[in-house]
matplotlib code that plots the C-alpha trace (Angstrom):
import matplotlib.pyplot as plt

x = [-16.5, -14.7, -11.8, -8.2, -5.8, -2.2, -0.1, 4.0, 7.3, 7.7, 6.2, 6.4, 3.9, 1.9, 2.2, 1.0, -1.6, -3.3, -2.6, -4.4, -7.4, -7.6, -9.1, -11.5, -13.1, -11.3, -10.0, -6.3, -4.2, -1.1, 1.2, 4.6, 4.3, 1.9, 2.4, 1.3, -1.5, -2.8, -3.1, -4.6, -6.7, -8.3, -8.1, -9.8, -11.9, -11.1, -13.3, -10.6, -6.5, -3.8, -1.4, 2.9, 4.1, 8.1, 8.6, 10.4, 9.2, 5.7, 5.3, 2.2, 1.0, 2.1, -0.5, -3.1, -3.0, -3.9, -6.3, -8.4, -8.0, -8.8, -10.7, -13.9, -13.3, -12.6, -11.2, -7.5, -5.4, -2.0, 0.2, 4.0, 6.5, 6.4, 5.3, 6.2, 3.6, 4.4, 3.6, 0.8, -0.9, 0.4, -1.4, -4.8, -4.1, -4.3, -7.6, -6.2, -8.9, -7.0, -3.1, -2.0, 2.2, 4.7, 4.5, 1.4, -1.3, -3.0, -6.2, -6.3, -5.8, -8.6, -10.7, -9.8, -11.0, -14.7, -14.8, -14.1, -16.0, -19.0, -18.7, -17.8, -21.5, -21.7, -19.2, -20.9, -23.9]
y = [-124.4, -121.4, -120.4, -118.6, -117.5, -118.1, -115.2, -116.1, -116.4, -119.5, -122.6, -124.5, -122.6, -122.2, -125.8, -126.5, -124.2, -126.4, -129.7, -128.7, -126.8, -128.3, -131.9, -129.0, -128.2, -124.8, -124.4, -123.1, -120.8, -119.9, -116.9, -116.2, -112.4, -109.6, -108.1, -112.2, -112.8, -109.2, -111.1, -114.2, -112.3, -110.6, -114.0, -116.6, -114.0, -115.4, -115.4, -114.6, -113.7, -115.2, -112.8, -112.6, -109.5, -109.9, -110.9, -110.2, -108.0, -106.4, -107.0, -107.6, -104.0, -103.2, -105.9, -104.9, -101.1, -101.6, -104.7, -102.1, -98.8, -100.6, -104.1, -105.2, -106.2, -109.6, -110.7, -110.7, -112.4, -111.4, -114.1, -113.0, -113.3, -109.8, -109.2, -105.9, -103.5, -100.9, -103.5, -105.2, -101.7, -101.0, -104.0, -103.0, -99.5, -100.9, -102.6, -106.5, -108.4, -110.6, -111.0, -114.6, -114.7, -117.7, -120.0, -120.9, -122.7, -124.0, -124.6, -120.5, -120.5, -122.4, -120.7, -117.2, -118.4, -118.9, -116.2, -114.1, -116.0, -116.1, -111.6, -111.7, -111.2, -108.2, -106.7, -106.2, -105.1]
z = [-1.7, -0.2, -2.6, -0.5, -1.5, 0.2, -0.2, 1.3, 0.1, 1.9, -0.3, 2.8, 4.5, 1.9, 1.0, 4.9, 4.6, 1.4, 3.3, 6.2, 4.8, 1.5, 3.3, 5.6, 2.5, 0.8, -2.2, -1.8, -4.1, -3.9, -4.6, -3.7, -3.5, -3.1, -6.8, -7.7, -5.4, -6.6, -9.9, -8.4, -6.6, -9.8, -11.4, -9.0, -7.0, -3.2, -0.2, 2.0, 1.9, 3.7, 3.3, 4.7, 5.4, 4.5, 1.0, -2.4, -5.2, -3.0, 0.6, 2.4, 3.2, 0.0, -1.4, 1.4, 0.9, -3.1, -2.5, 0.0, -2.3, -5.8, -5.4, -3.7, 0.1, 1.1, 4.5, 5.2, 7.4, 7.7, 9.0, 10.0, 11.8, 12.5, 16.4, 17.3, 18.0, 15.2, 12.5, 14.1, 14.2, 10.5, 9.7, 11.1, 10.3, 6.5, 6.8, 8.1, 9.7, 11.9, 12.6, 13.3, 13.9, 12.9, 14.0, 12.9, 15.4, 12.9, 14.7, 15.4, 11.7, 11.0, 13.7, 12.1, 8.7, 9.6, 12.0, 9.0, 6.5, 8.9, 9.7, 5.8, 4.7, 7.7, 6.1, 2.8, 4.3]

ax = plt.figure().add_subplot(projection="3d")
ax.plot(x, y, z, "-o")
ax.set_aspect("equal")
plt.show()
């Protein structure tokens, strides 16, 4: 079972999040902030990130840029409602995978989350 992690302030999202996928088949856990899902991460090693840009204590790309310079890589999907340019390019600039905006489409969701898991072995190649 593929293990992700949920990282966003919001517990309704990420409590959407685990009632769609968790019936798909994944294993979901949650954070409310980057400086927590860094420790989740190291705790439950996840297969892939879900990961909010604006939130309390360390923001997304703060969580992205020390996941990519100090842990081993796993896919990451930042989901925001952040849709201007400038951020969108911060967020690939950091090493993001994909960028899905709020609302979520949770069928794109989905869709992101085994293209990544499926390029995921590539990756590590």
């Amino acid at each position: 079972m593929e293990k992700i992690l949920v990282i966003d302030d919001e517990k309704e999202i990420s409590d959407m999040l685990t009632d769609f996928l968790s019936p798909r088949g994944y294993n979901v856990i949650s954070a409310a902030n980057g400086e927590e899902g860094l420790k989740k991460f190291d705790s439950e090693a996840p297969n892939i990130v879900i990961c909010d840009i604006k939130m309390p204590v360390k923001d997304g790309f703060q969580f992205l840029k020390e996941l990519r310079d100090s842990r081993k890589w796993v896919p990451v999907i930042i989901l925001t409602a952040l849709t201007e340019p400038a951020s969108i390019l911060k967020g690939y600039d950091l090493q993001a995978d994909y960028y899905i905006t709020k609302p979520i489409d949770l069928n794109e969701m989905l869709k992101a989350i085994q293209i990544m898991l499926s390029l995921a072995p590539l990756r590590k190649a």
